[in-house]
Backbone bond lengths (Angstrom), bond angles and torsions (degrees), N, CA, C in turn:
res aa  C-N    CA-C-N  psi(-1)  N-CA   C-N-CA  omega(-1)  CA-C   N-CA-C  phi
1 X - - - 1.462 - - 1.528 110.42 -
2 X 1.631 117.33 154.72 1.210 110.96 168.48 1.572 123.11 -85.83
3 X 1.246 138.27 120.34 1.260 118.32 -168.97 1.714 106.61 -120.17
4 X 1.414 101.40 162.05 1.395 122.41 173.49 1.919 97.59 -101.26
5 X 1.071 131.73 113.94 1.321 138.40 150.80 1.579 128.92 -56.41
6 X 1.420 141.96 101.13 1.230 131.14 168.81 1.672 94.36 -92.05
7 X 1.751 104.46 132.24 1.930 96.39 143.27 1.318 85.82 177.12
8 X 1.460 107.67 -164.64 1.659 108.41 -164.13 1.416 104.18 -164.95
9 X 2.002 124.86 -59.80 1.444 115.16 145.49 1.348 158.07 -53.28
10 X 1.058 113.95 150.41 2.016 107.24 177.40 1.474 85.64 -25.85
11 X 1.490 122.91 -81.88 1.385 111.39 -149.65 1.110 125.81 -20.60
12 X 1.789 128.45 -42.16 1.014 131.12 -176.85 1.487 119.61 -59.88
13 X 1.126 108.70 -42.67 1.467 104.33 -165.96 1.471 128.15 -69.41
14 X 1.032 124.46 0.05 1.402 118.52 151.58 1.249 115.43 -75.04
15 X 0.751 124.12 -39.32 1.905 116.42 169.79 1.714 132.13 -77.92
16 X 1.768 93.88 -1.21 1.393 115.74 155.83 1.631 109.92 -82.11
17 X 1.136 87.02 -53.10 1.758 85.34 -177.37 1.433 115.11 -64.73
18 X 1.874 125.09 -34.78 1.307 91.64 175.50 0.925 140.37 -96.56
19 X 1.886 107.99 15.48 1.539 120.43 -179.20 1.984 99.36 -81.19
20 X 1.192 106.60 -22.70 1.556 110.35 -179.86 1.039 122.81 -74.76
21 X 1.604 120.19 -30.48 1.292 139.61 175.89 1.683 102.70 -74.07
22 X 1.498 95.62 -33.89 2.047 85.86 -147.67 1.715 90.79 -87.54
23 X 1.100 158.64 43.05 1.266 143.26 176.36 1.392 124.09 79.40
24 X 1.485 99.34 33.17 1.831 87.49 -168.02 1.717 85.59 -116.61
25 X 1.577 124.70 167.90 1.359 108.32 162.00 1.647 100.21 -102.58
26 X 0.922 111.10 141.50 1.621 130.93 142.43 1.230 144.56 -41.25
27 X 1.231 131.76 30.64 1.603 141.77 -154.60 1.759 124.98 -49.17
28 X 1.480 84.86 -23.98 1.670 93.73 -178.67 1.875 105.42 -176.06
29 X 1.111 107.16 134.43 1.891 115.36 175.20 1.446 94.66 -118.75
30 X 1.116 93.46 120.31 1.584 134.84 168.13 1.476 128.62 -110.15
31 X 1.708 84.39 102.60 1.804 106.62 -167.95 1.378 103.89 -105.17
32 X 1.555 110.20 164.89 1.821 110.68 138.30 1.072 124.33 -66.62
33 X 1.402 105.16 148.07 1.276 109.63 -176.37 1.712 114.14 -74.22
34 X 1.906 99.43 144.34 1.713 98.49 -172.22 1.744 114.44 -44.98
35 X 1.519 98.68 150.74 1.535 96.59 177.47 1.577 92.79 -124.78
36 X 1.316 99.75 170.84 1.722 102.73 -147.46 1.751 78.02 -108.69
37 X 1.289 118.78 156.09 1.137 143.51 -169.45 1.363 117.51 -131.36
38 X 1.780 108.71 106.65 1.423 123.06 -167.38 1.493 102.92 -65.84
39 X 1.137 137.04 -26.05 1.378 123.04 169.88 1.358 149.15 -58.33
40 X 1.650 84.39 -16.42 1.848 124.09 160.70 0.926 161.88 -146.60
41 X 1.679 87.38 62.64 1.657 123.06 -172.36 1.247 98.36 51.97
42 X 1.714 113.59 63.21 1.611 130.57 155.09 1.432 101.81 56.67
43 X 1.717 146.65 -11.23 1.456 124.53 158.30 1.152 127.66 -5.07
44 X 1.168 112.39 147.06 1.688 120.09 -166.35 1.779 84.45 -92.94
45 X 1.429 124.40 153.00 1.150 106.60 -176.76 1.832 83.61 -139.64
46 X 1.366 121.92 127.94 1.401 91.88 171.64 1.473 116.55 -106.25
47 X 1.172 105.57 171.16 1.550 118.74 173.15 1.245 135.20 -42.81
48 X 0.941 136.64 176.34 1.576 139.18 -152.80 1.280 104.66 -104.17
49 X 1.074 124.39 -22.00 2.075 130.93 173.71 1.156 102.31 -76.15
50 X 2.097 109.32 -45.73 1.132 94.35 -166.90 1.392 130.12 -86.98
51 X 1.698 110.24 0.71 1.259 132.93 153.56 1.808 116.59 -28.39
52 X 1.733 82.19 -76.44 1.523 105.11 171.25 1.195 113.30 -41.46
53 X 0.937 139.57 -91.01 1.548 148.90 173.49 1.489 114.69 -15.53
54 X 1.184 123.73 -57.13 1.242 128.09 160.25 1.310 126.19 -31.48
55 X 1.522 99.74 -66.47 1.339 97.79 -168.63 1.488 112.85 -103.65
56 X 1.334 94.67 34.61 1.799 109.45 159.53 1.322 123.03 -118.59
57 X 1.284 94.39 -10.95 1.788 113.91 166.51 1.690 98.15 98.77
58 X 1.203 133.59 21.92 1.539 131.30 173.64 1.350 118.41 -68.84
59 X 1.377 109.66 151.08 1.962 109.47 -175.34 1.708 92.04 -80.74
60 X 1.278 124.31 120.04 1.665 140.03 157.87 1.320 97.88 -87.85
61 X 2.154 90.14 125.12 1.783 88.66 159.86 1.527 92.29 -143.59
62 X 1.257 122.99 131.70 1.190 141.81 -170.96 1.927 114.80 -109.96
63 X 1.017 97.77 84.51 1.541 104.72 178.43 1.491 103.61 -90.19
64 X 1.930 95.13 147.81 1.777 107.69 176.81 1.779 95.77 -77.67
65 X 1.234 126.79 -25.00 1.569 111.51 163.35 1.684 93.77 -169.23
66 X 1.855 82.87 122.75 1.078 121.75 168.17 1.566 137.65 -13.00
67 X 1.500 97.89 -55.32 1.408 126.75 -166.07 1.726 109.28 -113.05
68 X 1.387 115.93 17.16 1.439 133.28 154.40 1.292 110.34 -55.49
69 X 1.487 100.59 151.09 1.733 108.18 -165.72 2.038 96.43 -69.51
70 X 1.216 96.72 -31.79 1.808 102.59 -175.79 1.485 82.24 -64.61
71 X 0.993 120.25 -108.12 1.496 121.17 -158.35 2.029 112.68 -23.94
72 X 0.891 108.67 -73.33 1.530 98.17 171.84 1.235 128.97 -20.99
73 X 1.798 119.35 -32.01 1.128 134.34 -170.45 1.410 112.54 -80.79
74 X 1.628 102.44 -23.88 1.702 112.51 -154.69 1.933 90.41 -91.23
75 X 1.960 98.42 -47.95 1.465 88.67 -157.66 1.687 105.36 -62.93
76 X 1.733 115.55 -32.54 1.534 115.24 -151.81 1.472 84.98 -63.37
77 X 1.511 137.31 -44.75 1.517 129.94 -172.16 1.391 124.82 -43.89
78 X 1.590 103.89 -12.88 1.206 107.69 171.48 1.626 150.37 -96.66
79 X 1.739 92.54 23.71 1.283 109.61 -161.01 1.325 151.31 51.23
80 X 1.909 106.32 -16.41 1.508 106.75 -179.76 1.422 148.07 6.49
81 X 0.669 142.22 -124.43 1.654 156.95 168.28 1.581 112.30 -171.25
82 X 1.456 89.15 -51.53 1.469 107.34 -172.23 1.497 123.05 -153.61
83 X 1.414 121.64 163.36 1.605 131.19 -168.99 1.355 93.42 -112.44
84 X 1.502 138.34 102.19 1.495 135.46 125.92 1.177 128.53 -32.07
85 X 1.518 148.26 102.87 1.592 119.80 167.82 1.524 107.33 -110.32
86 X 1.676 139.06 168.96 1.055 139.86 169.60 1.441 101.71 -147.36
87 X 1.393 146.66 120.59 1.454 116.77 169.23 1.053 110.62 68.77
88 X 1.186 147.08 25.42 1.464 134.99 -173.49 1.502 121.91 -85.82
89 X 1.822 121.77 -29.57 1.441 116.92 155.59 1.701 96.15 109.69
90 X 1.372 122.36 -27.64 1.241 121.36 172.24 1.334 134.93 -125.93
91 X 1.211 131.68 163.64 1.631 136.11 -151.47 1.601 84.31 -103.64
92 X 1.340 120.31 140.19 1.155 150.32 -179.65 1.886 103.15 -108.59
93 X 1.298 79.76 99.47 1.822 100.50 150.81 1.258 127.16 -58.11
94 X 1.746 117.69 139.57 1.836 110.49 173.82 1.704 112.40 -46.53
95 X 0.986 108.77 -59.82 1.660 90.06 -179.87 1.479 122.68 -47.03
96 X 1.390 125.34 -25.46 0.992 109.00 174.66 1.905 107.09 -83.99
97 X 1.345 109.67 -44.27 1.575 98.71 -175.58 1.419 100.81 -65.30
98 X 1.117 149.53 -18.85 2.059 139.48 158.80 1.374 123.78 -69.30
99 X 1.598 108.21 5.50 1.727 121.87 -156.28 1.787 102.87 -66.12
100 X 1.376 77.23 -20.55 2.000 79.27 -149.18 2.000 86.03 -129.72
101 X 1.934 100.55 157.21 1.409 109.97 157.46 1.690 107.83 -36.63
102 X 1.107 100.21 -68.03 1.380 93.38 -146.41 1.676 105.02 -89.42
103 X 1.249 132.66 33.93 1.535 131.88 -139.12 1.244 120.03 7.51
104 X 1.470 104.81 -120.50 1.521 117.65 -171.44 1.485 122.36 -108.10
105 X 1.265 132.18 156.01 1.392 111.78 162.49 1.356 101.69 -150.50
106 X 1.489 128.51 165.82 1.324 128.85 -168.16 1.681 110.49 -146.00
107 X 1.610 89.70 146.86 1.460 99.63 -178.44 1.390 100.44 -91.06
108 X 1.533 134.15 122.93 1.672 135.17 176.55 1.503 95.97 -136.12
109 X 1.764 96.04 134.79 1.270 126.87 -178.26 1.377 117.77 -78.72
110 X 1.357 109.73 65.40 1.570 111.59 167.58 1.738 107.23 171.82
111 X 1.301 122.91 177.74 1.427 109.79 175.69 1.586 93.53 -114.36
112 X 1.818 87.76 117.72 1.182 118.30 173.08 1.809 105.09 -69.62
113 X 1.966 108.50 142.92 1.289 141.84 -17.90 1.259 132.14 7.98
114 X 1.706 95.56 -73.43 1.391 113.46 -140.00 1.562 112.40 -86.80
115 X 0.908 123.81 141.65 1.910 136.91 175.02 1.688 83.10 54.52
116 X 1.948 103.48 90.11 1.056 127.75 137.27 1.627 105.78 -81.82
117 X 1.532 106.89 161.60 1.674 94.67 169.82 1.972 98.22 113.17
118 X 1.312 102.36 171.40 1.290 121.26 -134.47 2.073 79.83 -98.58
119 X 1.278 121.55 -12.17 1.695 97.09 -152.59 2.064 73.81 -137.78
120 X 1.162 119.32 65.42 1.874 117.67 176.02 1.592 107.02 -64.12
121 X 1.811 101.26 -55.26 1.197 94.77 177.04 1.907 142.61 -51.77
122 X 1.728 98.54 -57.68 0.971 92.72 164.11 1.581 133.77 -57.04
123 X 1.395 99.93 -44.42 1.441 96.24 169.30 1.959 129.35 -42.46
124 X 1.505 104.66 -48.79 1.762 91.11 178.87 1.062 104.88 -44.21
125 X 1.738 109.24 -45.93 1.796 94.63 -139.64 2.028 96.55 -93.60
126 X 1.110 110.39 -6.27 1.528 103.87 145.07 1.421 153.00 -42.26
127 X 1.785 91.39 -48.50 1.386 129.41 -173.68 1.610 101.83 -96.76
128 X 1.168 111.66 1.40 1.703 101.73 175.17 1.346 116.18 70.92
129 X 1.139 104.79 14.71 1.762 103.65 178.77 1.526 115.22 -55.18
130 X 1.515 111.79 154.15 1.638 91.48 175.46 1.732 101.02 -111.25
131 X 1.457 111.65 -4.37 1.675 94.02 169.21 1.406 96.03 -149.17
132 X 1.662 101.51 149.30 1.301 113.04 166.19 1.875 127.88 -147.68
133 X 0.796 117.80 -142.29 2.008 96.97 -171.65 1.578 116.37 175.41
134 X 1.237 113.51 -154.66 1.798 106.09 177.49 1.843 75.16 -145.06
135 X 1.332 91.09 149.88 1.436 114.69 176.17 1.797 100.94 -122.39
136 X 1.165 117.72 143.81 1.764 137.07 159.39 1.368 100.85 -94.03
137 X 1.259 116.78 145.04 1.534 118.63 -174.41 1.536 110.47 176.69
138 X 1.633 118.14 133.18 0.940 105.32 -177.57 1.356 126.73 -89.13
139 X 1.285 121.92 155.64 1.186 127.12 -176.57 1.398 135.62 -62.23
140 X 1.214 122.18 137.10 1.863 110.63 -178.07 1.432 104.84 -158.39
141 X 1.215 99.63 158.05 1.814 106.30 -161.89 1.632 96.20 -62.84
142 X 1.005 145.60 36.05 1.637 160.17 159.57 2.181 110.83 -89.24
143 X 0.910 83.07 138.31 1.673 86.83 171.48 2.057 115.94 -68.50
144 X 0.924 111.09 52.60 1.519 132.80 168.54 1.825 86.53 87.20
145 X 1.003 118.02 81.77 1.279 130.36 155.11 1.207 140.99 -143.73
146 X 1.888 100.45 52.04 1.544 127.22 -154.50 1.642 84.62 -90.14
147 X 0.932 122.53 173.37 1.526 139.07 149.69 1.730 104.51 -70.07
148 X 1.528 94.08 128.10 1.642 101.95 165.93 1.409 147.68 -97.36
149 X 0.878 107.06 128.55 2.090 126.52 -167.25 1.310 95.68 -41.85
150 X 1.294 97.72 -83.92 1.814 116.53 -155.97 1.727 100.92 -151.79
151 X 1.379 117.50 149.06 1.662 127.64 -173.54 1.282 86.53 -133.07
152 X 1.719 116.51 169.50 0.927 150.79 141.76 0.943 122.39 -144.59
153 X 1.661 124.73 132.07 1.283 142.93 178.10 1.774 131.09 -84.03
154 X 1.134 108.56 160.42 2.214 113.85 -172.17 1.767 83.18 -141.85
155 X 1.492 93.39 157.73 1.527 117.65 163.32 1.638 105.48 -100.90
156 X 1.038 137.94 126.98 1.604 124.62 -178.81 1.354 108.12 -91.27
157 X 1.317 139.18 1.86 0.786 114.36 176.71 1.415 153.83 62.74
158 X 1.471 142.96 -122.57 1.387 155.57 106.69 1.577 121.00 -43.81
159 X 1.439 112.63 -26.27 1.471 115.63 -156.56 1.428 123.68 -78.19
160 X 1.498 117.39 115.19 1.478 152.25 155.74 1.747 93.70 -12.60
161 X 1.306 125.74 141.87 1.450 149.44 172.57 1.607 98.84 -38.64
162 X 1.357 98.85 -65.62 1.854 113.64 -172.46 1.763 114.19 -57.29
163 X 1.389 101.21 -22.74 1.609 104.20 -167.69 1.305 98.12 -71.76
164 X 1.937 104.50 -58.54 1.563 118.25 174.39 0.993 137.96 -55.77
165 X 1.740 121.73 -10.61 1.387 135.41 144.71 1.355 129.84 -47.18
166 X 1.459 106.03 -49.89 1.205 145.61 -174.00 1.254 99.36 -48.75
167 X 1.327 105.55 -78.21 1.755 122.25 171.14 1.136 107.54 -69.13
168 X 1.053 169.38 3.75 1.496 150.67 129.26 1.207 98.52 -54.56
169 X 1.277 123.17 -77.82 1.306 132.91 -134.58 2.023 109.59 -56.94
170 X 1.809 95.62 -29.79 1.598 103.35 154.22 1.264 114.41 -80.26
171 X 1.239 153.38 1.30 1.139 148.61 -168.22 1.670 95.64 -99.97
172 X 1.255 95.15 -62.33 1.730 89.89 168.93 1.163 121.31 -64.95
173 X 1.277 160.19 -2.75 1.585 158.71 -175.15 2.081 94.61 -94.52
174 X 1.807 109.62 -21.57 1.475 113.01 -178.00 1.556 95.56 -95.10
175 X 1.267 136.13 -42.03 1.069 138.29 -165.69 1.588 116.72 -61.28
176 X 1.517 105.97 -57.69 1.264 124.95 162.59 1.261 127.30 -8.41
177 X 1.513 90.78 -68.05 1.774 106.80 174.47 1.427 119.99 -67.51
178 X 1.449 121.57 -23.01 1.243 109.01 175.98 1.334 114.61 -71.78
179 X 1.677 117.57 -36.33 1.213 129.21 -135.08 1.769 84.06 -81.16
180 X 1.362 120.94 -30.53 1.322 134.23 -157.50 1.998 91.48 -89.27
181 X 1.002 121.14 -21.37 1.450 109.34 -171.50 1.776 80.26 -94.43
182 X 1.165 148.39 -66.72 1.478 146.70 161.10 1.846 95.47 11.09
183 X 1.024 85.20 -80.38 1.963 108.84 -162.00 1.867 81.90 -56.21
184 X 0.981 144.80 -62.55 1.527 143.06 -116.27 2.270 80.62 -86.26
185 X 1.252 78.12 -49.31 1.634 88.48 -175.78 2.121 129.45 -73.12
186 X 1.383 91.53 -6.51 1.267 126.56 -171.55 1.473 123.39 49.65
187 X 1.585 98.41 58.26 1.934 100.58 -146.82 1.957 69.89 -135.74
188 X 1.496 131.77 22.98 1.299 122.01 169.25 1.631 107.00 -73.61
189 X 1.040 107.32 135.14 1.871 107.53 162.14 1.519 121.90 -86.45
190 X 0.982 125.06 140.70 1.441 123.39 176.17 1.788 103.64 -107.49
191 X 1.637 109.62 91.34 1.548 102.95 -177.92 1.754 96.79 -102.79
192 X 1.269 103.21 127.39 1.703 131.85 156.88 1.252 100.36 -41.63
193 X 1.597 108.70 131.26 1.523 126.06 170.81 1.750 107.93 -78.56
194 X 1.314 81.58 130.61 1.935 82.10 -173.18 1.743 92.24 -135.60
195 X 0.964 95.01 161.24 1.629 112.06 -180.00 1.640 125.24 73.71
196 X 1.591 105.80 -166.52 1.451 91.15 -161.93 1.255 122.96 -88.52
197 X 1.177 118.15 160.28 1.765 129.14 -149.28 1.467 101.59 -138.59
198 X 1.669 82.18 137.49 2.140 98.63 -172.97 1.242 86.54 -127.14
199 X 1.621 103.87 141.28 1.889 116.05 171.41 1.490 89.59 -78.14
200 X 1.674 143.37 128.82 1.079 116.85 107.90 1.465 168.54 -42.29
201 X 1.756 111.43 60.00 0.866 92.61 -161.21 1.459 143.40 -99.86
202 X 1.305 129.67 168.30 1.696 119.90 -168.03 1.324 131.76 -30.69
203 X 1.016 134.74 106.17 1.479 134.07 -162.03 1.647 107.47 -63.39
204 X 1.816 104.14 130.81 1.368 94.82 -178.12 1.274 113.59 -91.15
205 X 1.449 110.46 -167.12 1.458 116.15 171.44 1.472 113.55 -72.44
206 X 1.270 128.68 -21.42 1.283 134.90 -156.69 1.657 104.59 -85.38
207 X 1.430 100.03 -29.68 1.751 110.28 -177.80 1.075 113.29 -68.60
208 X 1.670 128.50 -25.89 1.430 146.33 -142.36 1.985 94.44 -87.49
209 X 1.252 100.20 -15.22 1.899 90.06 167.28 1.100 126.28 -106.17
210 X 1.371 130.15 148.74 1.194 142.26 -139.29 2.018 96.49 -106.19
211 X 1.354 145.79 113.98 1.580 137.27 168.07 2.007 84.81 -95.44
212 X 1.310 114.90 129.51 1.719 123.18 151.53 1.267 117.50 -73.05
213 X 1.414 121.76 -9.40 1.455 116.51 162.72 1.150 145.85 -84.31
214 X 1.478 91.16 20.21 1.570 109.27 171.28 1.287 120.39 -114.27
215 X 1.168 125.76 -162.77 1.471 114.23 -168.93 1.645 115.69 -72.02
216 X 1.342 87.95 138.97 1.910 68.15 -179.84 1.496 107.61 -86.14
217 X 1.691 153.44 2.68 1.015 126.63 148.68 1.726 128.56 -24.12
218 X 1.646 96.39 -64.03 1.670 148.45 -138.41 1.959 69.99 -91.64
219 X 0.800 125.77 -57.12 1.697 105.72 -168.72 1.475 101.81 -76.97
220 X 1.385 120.99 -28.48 1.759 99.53 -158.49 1.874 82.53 -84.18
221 X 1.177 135.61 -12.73 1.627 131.07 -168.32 1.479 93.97 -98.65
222 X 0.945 121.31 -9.42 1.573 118.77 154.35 1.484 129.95 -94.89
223 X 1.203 105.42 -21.45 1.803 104.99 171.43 1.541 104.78 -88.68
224 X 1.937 114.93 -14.66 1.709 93.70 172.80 1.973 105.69 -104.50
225 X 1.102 113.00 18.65 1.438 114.64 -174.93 1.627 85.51 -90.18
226 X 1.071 137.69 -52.13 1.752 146.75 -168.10 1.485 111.70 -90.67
227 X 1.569 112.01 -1.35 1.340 116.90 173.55 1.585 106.47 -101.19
228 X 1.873 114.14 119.86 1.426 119.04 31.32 1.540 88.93 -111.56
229 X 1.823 143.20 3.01 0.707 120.61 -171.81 1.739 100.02 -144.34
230 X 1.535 139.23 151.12 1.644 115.75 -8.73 1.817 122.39 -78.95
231 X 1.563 88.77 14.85 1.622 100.09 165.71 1.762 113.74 56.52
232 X 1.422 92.93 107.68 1.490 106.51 178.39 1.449 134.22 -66.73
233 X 1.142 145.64 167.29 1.465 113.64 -170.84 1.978 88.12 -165.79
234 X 1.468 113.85 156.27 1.331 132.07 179.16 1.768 101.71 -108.48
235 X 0.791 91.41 166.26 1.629 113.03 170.50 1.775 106.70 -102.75
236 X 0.931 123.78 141.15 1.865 134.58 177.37 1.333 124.82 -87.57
237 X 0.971 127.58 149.23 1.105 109.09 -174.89 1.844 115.95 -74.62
238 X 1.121 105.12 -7.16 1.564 131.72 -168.08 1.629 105.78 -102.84
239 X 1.482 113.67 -11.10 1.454 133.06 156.14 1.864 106.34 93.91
240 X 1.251 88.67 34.84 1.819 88.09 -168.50 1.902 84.57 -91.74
241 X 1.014 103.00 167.13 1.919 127.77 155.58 1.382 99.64 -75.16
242 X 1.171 122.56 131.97 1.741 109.12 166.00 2.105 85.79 -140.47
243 X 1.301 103.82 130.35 1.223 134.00 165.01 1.724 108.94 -60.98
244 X 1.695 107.55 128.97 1.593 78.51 -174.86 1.641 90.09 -131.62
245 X 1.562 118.51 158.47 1.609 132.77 -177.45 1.870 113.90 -125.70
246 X 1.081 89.60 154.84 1.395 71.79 155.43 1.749 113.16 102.46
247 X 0.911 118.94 -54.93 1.386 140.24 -151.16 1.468 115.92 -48.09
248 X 1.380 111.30 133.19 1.176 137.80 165.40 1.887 137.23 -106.66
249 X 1.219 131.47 142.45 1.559 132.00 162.18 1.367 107.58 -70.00
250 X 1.163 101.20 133.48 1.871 99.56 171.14 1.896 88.37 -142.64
251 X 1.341 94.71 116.93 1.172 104.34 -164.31 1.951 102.96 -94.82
252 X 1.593 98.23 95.96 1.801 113.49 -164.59 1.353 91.24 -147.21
253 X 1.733 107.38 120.76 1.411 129.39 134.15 1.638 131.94 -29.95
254 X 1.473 121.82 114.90 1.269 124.48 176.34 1.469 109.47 -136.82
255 X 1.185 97.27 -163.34 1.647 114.13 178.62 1.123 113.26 -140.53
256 X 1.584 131.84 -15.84 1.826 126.16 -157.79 1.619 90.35 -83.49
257 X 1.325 108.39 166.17 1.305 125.72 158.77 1.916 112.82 -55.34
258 X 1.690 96.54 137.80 1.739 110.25 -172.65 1.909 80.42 -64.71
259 X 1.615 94.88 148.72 1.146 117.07 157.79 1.857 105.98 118.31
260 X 1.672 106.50 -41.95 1.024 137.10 172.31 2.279 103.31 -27.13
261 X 1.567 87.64 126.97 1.934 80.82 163.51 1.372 101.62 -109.64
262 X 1.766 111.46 121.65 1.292 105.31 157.64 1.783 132.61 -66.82
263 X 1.730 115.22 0.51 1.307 117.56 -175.79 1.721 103.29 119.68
264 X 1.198 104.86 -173.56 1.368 119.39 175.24 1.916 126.73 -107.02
265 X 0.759 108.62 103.63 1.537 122.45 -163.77 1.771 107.94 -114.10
266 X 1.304 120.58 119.85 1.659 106.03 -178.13 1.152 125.94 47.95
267 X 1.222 123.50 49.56 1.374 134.91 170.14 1.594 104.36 67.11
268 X 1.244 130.93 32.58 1.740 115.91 -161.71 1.789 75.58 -160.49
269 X 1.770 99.20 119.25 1.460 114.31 152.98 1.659 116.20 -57.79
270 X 1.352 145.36 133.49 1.337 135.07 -161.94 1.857 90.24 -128.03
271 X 1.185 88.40 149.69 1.502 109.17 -160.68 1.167 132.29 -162.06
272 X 1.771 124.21 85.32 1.309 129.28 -146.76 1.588 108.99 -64.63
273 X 1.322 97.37 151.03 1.725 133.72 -169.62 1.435 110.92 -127.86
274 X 1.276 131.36 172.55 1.259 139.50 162.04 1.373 120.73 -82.69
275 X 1.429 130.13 94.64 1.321 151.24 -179.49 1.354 103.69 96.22
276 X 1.488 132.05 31.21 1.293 118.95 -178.11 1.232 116.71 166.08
277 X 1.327 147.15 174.08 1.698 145.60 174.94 1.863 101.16 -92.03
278 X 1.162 102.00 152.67 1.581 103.51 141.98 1.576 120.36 -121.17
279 X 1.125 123.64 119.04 1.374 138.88 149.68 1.696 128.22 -30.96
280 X 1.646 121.63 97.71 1.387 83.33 166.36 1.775 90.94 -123.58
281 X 1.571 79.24 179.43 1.588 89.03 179.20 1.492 119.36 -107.70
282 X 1.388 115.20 -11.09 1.704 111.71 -176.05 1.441 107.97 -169.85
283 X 1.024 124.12 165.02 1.415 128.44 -146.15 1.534 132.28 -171.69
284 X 1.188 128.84 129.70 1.426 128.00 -143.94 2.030 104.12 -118.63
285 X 1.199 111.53 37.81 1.940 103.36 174.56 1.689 108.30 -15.55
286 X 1.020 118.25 126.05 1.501 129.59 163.83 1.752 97.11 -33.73
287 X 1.196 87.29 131.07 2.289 98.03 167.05 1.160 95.29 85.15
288 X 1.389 132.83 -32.01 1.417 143.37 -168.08 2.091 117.36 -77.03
289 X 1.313 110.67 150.17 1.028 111.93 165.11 1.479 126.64 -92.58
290 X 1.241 127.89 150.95 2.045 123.04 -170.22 1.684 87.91 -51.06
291 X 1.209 99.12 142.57 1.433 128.62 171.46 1.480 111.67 -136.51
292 X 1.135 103.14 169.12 1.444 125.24 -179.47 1.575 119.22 -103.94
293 X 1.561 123.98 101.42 1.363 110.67 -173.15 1.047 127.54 -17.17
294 X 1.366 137.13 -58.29 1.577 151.97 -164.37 1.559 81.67 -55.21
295 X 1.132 128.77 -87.91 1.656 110.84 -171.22 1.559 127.86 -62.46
296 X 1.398 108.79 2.54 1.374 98.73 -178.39 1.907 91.45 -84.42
297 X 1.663 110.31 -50.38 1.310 119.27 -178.18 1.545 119.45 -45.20
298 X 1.463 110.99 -33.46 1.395 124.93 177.32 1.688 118.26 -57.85
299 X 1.266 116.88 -6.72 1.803 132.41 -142.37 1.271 99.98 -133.01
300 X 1.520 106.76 -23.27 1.607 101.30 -174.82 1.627 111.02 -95.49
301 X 1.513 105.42 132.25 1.446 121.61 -172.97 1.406 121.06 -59.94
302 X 1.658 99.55 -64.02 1.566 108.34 -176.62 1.849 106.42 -97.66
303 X 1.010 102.07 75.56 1.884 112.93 165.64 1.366 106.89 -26.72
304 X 1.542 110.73 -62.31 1.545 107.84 -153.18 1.652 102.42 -66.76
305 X 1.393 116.47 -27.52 1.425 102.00 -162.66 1.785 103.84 -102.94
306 X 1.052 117.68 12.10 1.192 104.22 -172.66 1.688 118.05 -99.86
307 X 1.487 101.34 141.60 1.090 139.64 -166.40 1.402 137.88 -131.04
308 X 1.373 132.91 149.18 1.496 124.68 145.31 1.158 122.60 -92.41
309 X 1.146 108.00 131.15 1.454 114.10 178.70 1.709 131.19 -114.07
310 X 1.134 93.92 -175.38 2.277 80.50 -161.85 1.296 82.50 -104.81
């Protein structure tokens, strides 16, 4: 097929790459436009698709919105077949979902119902889910509430936000292609979203701190829903920010006050919670570079009193 590409994050690019690899042509990748980066004297820095694309030799066209009468004009000239999106950052107008035979369809990080919305990933592994997946689905002027192609499902396990990205984000670059031989063969299903539905929405800044007086399930599934990014963090007892990774439930009876570090045990700093410890494994002190508990624990003076605090 000929395709039009929407996306803009890493996530995307495995499902750029295997529509490029697998026999499809590529007619045009469609990013956001670069955003300039205060860390270096405002440089335009671009995105990670549009990395890809580049240096695969793909046509990049970066519109301030998508579904502008200019842009509409540029992509329909291009004959497509069809609109891929993954990550793409913008709401798609009817002209663009009527652009093409086959309209649009999208790669979304989770199995739709549930965690529609801009933040899927972090959210499962926030919410304690025990499974989640990438759904194909077509597109409609709705906030991802197309009818769906084909899903595939993961157990999460232990696994950190970034891991489960990781693995989606290849799961969809495999999915893709089926969902697209489905449509090519006209043997795609269009199944109606039924059941219950969570907004994912954007994680704020305010979530990004860690209270130990809550459950320690619900905190260690919150320090790996934001792990490695927008990354959760405690307060010290010494009053620093400390960034935290890693994290685990270790389901153990105590008595000290939540917040309390019992030390370093099995590679995992331990750190009372409400009904339980949380575990982490590595850790970022403000000014500091990621470390490894065992040396962060090694540095600290007063053992007995140290803590996170709210």
């Amino acid at each position: 097929m000929k395709i039009i590409y929407m996306g803009t994050p890493d996530f995307a690019v495995p499902a750029l790459r295997a529509l490029n690899e697998g026999g499809h042509e590529i007619v045009c990748v469609v990013c956001q436009p670069d955003k300039p980066n205060s860390r270096r004297g405002k440089e335009a820095i671009p995105c990670e698709v549009k990395k890809y694309a580049t240096e695969n030799g793909l046509n990049v066209y970066q519109p301030e919105r998508v579904s502008s009468e200019e842009s509409f004009k540029y992509l329909s000239s291009l004959g497509a077949d069809i609109v891929v999106t993954c990550a793409f950052g913008q709401l798609l107008r009817k002209n663009i979902l009527e652009m093409t035979p086959y309209g649009v369809i999208n790669i979304h990080a989770s199995l739709l119902p549930k965690y529609r919305g801009a933040a899927p990933v972090n959210r499962v592994v926030m919410d304690g889910e025990e499974k989640s997946g990438v759904t194909i689905m077509h597109t409609d002027e709705g906030l991802d509430t197309g009818d769906i192609i084909i899903s595939s499902e993961v157990t999460l396990g232990n696994m950190t936000a970034g891991e489960l990205s990781d693995l989606l984000s290849e799961m969809g670059g495999k999915l893709v292609l089926e969902a697209l031989e489905l449509l090519k063969n006209g043997t795609a299903p269009r199944i109606a979203q039924e059941g219950e539905t969570n907004y994912a929405e954007k994680i704020s800044k305010d979530e990004l701190f860690i209270d130990f007086s809550g459950d320690a399930a619900s905190v260690a599934n919150k320090i790996r829903g934001l792990d490695p990014f927008p990354t959760a963090y405690g307060v010290f007892s010494d009053g620093r920010k400390i960034k935290l990774y890693g994290a685990k439930y270790i389901s153990e009876s105590h008595s000290e006050e939540y917040g309390k570090i019992l030390g370093v045990r099995d590679g995992y700093m331990q750190i009372i919670a409400k009904g339980g410890i949380v575990g982490i494994s590595s850790l970022k002190p403000e000014g500091k570079k990621l470390m490894d508990v065992k040396a962060f624990w090694a540095g600290v003076q007063n053992k007995d009193s140290a803590a996170f605090v709210k």
